[in-house]
C-alpha positions in Angstrom: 102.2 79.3 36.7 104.8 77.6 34.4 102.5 77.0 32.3 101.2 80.1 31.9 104.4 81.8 31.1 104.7 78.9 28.6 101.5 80.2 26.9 102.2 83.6 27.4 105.3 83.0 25.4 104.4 81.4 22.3 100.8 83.5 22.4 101.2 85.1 18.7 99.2 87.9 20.7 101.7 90.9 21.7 101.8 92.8 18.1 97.9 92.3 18.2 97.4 93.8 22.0 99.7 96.8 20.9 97.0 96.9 17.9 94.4 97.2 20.4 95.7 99.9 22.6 96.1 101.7 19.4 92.2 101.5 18.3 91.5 101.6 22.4 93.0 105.1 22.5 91.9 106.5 19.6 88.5 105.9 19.9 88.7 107.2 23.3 90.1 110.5 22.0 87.6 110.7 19.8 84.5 110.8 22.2 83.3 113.7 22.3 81.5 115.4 25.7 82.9 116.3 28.9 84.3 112.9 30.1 87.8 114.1 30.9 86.2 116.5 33.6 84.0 114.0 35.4 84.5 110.7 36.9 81.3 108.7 35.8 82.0 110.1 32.3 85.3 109.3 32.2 85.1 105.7 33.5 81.6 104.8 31.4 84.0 106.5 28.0 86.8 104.1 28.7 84.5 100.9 29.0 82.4 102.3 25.5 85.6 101.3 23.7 84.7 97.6 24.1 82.2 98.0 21.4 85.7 98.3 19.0 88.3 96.4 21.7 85.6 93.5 22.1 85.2 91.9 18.0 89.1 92.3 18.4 89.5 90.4 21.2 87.2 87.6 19.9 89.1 87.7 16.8 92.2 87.4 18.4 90.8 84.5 20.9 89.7 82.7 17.8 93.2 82.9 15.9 95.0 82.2 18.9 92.6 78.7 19.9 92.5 77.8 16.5 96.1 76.7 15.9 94.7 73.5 17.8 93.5 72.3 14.4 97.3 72.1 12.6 98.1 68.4 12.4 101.4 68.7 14.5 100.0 70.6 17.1 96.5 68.4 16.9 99.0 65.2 17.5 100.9 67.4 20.6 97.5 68.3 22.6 96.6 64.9 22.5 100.1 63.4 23.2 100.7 66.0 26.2 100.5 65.3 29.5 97.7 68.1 30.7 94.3 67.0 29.7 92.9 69.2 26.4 90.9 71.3 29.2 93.3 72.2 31.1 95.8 73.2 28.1 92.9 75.2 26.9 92.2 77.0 30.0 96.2 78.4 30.1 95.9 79.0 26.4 92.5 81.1 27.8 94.1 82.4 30.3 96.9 83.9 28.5 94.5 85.5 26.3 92.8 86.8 28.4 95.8 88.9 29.8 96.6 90.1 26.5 93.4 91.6 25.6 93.0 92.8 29.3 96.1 95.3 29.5 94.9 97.8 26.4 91.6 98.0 28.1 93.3 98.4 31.4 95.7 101.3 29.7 92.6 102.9 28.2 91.2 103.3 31.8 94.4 104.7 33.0 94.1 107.5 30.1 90.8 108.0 30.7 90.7 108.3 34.4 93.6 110.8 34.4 91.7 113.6 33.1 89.7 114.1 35.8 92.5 113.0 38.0 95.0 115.9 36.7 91.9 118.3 36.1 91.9 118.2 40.1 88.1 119.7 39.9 85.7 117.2 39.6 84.5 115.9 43.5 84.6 112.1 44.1 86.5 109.3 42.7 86.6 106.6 39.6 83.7 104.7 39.4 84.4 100.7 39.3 81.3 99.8 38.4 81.6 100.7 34.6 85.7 99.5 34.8 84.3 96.1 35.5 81.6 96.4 32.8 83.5 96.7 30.4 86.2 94.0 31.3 83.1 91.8 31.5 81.8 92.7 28.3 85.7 91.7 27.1 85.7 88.3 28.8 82.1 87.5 26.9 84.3 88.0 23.6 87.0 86.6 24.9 85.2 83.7 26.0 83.5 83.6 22.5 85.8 83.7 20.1 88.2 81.3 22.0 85.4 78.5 21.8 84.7 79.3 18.2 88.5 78.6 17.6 88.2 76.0 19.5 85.5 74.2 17.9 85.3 75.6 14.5 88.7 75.2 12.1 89.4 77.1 9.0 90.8 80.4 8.9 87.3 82.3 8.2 86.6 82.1 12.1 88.4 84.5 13.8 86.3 87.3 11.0 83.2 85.2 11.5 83.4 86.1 15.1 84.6 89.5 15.4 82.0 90.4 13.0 79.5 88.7 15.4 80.8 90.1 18.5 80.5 93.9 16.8 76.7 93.2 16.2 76.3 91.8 19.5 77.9 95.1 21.1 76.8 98.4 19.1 73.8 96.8 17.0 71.5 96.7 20.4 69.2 99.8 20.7 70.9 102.2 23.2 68.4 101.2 25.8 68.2 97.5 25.6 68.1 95.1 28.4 70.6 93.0 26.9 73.6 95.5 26.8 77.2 94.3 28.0 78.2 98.3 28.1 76.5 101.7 28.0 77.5 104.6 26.0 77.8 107.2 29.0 78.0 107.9 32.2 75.4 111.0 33.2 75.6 111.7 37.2 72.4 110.9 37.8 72.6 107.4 36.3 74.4 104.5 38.0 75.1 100.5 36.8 72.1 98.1 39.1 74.3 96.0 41.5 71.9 93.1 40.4 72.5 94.0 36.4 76.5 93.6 37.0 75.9 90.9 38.2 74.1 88.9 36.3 76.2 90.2 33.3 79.5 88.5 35.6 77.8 85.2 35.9 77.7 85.2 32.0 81.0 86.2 31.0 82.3 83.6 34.1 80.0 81.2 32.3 81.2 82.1 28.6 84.7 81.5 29.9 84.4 78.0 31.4 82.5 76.6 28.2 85.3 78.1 26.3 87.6 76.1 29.2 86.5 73.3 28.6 84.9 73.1 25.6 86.7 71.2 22.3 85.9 68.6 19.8 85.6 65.2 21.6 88.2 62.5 21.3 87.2 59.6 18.3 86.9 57.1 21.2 85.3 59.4 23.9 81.2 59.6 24.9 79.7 62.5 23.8 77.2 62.6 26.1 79.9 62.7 29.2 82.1 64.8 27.0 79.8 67.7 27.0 78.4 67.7 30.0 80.3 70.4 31.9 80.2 72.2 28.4 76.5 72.0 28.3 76.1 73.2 32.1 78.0 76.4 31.2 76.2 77.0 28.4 72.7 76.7 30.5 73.7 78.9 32.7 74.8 81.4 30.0 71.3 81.0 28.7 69.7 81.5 32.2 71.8 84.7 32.5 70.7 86.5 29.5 66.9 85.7 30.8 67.8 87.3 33.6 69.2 90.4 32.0 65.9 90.7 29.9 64.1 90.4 33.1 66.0 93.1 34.8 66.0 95.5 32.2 68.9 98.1 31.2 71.8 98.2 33.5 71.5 102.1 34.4 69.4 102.9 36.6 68.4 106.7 38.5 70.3 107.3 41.2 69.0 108.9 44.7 69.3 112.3 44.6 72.7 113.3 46.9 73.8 117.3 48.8 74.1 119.4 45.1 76.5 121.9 44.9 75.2 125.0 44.3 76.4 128.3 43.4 76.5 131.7 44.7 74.1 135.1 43.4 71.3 135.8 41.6 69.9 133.2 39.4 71.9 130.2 40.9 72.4 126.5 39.8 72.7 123.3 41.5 74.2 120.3 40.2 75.3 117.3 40.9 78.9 117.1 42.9 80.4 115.2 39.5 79.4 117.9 37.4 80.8 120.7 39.6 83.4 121.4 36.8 80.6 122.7 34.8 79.5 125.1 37.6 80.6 128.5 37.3 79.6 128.1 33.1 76.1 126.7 34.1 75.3 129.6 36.7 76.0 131.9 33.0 73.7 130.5 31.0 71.2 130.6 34.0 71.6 134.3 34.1 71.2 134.5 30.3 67.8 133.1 30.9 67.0 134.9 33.9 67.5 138.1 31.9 65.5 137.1 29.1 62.5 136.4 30.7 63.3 140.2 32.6 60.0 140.4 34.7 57.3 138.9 32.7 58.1 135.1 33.5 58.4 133.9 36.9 62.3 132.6 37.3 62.9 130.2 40.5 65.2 131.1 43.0 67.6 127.9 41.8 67.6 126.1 38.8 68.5 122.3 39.3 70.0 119.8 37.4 68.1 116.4 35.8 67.5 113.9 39.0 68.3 116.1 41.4 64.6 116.9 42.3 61.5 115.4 41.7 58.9 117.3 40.3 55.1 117.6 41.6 54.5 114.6 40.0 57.0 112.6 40.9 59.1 112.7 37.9 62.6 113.7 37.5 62.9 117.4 35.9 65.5 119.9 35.5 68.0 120.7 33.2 70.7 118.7 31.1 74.4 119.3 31.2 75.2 116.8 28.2 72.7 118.9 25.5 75.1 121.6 24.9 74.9 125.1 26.1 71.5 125.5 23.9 70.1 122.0 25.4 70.9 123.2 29.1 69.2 126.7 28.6 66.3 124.9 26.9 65.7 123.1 29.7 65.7 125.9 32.5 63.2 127.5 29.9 61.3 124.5 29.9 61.1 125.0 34.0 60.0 128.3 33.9 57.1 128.4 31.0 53.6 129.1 33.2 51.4 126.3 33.2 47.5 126.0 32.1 45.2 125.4 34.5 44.4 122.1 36.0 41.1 121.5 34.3 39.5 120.6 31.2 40.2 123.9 29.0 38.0 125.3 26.6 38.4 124.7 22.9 38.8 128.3 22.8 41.3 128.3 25.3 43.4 125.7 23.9 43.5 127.7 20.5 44.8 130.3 23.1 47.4 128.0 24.2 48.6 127.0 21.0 49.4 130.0 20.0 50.6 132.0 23.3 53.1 128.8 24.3 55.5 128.2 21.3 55.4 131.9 20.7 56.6 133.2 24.5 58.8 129.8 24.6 60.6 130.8 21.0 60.9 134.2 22.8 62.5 133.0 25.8 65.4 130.8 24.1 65.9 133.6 21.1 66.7 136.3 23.8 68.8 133.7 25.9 70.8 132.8 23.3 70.7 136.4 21.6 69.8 135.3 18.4 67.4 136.0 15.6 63.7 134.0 15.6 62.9 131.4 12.6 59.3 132.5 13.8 58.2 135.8 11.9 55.8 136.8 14.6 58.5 136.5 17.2 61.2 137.8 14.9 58.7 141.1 14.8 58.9 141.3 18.7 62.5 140.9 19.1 63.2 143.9 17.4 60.7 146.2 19.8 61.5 148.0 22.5 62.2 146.5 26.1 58.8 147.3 27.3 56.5 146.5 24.2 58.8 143.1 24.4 57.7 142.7 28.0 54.0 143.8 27.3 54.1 141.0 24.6 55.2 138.4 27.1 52.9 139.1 29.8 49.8 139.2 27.2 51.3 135.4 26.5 51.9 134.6 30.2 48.5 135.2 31.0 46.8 134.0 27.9 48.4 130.7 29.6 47.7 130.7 33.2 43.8 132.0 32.4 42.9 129.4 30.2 39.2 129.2 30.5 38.0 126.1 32.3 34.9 124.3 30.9 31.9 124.0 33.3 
């Protein structure tokens, strides 16, 4: 522990981990959505900042290893009585502490909006806490190594420039993620996938341990032989994320919590925040389709029930108001037939579905129609708008079949 507090000491680090909390926050206050209301959302926001606190950290990790390479501290390391690993594993160490508290303040922030809101059900979610810290160590762990290994002063950039591609260049969906950009209800982080991405960053780290130009009189091939292990099973890890795909995956539907009246909602218990506005919008919809379109007893929100085939349906709280009444639109359009329709009756179909549909949302959201056809309907009485709707509903539902 002396040790440490020797490297914690004469770290040039502090002024840049008060540089990181700044960027850390603001980047956080910047997300936009609902994540001070809901615990999943709030957590997953907090580790999304790694994508900016991550090249920093490697950039930092990099300046800080890469004083190594002055001559009087070159001639110290090799004089002092440590070996070079374990004086770079304190050096590590201690920057690893540094980059860890803004992350760790960033997560306090974050997680006390839904704390002080006192609304949303449940409690932080770890699982994307420790994401992110590993996606921090892999930086960490990286640029350390570099600075390590690689002298001149265009290293630290070199890496933090690396590190950002490696974090937010990655299509959203890609296996090889170290974070995710939110944290919907009905998605959670694979135990296996957290895993895996732990093994890494433990891996990253003890190559960067260990890991440093060779004495003149040392053999390379011993010399590198714990490095080269770590670095395997760094390799081996990122197979294994590519096998395992993203790191979200659906989670089992849970009790919703539903609310009270006519046209009532049910939603996850992380989005019960968003309740009482949800059950509005369902009523806007409800109304519009008045009593030509079939409305279901309870709308439900995305993952909490499977459809007839299987699949996940419902509506989306993180589409805006227009996005969520879209989708309970979406679940109450009539269906065609289940047969091999006519080509008469799929000329039918393409006219009567985007026309009711266009209908539906204009009258929910109680604006005008970019459709002239519909535009003409809105404008009609109640009835004549009703008679309109049912000629569509049934134009749908009495597709002809072919024989």
């Amino acid at each position: 522990m002396g040790g440490l507090r020797i490297e914690l000491r004469r770290s040039p680090l502090p002024w840049w981990t008060l540089a990181m909390t700044v960027v850390g926050l603001g980047w956080l206050s910047a997300q936009s959505g609902d994540w001070d209301l809901v615990w999943p959302q709030a957590a997953a926001a907090a580790q999304a900042t790694v994508v900016f606190l991550g090249p920093m950290a490697a950039a930092a990790a990099a300046y800080a290893a890469g004083r190594v390479h002055g001559n009087t501290a070159y001639d110290l390391t090799r004089g002092a009585a440590r070996p070079t690993w374990q004086q770079s594993s304190l050096q590590l160490a201690s920057t690893c502490l540094y980059v860890l508290v803004p992350y760790l303040l960033v997560v306090l922030v974050a997680l006390a909006g839904p704390l002080s809101g006192g609304v949303s059900p449940g409690g932080p979610w770890p699982s994307y806490v420790l994401l992110g810290a590993i996606a921090l160590m892999v930086c960490t762990g990286v640029g350390h190594a570099t600075g390590r290994l690689v002298a001149g002063p265009a290293a630290p950039a070199a890496v933090a420039v690396a590190a950002f591609v490696g974090l937010g260049v990655l299509a959203s969906d890609s296996p090889f993620n170290l974070t995710v950009i939110s944290g919907p209800p009905h998605r959670e982080l694979s135990t296996g996938a957290v895993a895996v991405r732990l093994l890494l960053a433990a891996s990253v780290l003890f190559f960067a341990a260990v890991a440093a130009r060779p004495a003149p009189r040392a053999r390379a091939g011993r010399f590198w032989l714990l490095p080269g292990a770590a670095a395997s099973v760094a390799v081996l890890s990122v197979l294994a994320m590519g096998q395992m795909g993203f790191p979200q995956v659906d989670r089992s539907p849970v009790a919703a919590v539903c609310s009270k009246g006519a046209a009532q909602v049910c939603v996850w218990p992380e989005n019960e925040a968003h309740l009482d506005h949800t059950a509005k919008l369902a009523r806007k919809v409800s109304t519009a389709a008045g009593q030509a379109v079939a409305v279901p007893e309870r709308f439900y929100e995305h993952g909490l029930r499977p459809s007839d085939d299987g699949e996940s349906s419902g509506f989306r709280l993180a589409v805006g108001d227009a996005g969520t009444m879209d989708g309970m639109i979406s679940e109450i359009m009539p269906t065609a037939p289940d047969c091999r329709v006519t080509d008469a009756g799929i000329d039918r179909l393409a006219a009567a579905a985007p026309a009711l549909e266009e209908w539906l949302f204009a009258r929910a959201l109680d604006e005008e129609s970019d459709i002239p056809t519909v535009r003409e309907v809105l404008h009609k009485p109640e009835k004549q708008q009703q008679r309109w709707a049912e000629e569509r509903v049934e134009a749908i539902t009495d597709a002809p079949c072919r024989r």
